[in-house]
Every structure is written in structure tokens, then in C-alpha cells.
N, C-alpha and C positions, 0 to 999 in steps of 0.2 A: 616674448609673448608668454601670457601667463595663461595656462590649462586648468581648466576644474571640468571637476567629473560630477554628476547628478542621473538623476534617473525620472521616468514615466510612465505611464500607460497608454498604449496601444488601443486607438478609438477609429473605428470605422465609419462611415458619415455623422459624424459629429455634430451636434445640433445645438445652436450658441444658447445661450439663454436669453437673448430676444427671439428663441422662434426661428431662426432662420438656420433651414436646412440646406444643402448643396451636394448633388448626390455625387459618388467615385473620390469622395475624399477619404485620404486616412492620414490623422496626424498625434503625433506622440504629446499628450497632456503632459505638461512640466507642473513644475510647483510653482505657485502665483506669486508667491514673496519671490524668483530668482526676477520676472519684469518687474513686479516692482522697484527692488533694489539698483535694475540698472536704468529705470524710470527717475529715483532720486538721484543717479548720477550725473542722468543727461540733462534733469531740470537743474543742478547746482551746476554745470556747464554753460548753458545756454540761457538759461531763467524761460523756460517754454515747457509748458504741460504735455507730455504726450497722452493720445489715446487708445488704451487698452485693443488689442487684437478682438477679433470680433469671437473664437475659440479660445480668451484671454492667453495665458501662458504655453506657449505650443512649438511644435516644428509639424512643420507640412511634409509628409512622405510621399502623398498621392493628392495631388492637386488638381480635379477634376477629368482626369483620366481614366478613360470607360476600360474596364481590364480585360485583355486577351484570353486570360484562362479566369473565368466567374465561378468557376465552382468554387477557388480559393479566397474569393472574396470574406470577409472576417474571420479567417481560419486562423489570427493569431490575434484579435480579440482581447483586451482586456492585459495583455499579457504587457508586466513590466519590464522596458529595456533601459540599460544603460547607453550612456551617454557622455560627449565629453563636450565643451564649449569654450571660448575664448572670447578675452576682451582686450586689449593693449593700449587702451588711452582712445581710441576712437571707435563710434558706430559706424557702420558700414550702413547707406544712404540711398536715395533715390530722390533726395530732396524732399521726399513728404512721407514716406515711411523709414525705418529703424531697424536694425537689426545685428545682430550679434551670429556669428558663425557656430557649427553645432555638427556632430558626426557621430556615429558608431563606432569603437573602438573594431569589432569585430566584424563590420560592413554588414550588420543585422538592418538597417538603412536598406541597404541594396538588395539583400536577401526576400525582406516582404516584399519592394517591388517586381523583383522576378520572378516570383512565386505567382505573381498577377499574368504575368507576361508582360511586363515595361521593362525596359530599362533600365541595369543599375542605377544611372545617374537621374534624377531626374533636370530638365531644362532651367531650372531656377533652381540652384545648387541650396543644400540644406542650412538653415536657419532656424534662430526664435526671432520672431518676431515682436520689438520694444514695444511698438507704437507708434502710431503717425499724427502728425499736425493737423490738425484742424485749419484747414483752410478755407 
């Protein structure tokens, strides 16, 4: 399995560029060229478009989870964290969305969620998300 590292910003309910807001989210903005590029992988795989994530290039740390401690809500804001990710010949599926696996070397992942009061882990383990088929 091959590892790369890259980095992000720390966005607190994030608000797509259609407008569409969703509140108790917090997710790590990646660079929009690392989907794309594994956008042109999946389309020379399969010959199928995917569709851009609706926060395009991202990982989800707090997926609509109302936080037990609020005072700490965007108390780390804007802030860049590293990151590492993995691809090995295949996307990881649900049949209609995409995604590539993704982690904090230093469990800073886990750190802002507990700083919430959640949970290290969250229930749908961390990700970027490629893109999903238009069905």
C-alpha cells in the first residue's frame, strides 16, 4: 500500500458553494487537484464521471454531531493539519459514492473531536471523499 502525506484547513460548518449549509459539521479542506487526480484515475478505470463532493476536496471530522462541550466549537479554526492517505489500486465503495482512506499521523483527527466531547472515532471512519455517480 502506497502512503502520501498532504495537508488542510480546519473549517467549521462549512458552507458549499451552492449555498448549502449543514450545521455541527467540521471538515479538513484538502487541495482540489488531490479529487481530481484520483477522479482521472477512476474515470480511466471505469470510463464513468464522478461527481464532485458537495465541500469539493475534503475529509469529514464531525459529521453533524451536536457537540457535548460548545464552548470548543471552532476553537481550532482555520488551523492547518497534516495528513496522510492511501490508494492501492482500488476505491473504497458503497456502490454510488467514492473514497480513499485518510488519517492524522498524530490522532489530531481524534484530538478536535474530543475537545467537542465525541468520540475519538467517529461512526464512519475518516475519508476523502472522490465522488459519486449520478444515478
Amino acid at each position: 500500500m502506497s502512503v502520501w502525506k498532504s495537508s488542510g484547513v480546519l473549517k467549521y460548518d462549512p458552507r458549499a458553494e451552492r449555498g448549502t449549509f449543514r450545521p455541527h459539521w467540521v471538515i479538513l479542506q484538502c487541495d482540489k487537484e488531490l479529487v481530481r487526480y484520483y477522479q482521472h484515475i477512476f474515470y480511466t478505470l471505469h470510463h464513468k464521471k464522478l461527481q464532485t463532493a458537495m465541500w469539493s476536496s475534503h475529509c469529514s471530522l464531525v459529521r453533524g454531531e451536536k457537540p457535548n462541550i460548545t464552548n470548543a466549537w471552532k476553537k481550532f479554526d482555520s488551523k492547518v493539519i497534516e495528513f496522510s492517505y492511501s490508494y492501492d489500486g482500488e476505491f473504497f465503495s458503497n456502490d454510488r459514492h467514492y473514497w480513499i482512506r485518510c488519517w492524522s499521523e498524530k490522532d489530531e483527527f481524534g484530538d478536535i473531536r474530543e475537545s467537542l466531547g465525541l468520540s475519538r472515532e467517529p461512526l464512519v471512519p475518516y475519508h476523502i471523499s472522490i465522488g459519486s455517480l449520478n444515478q
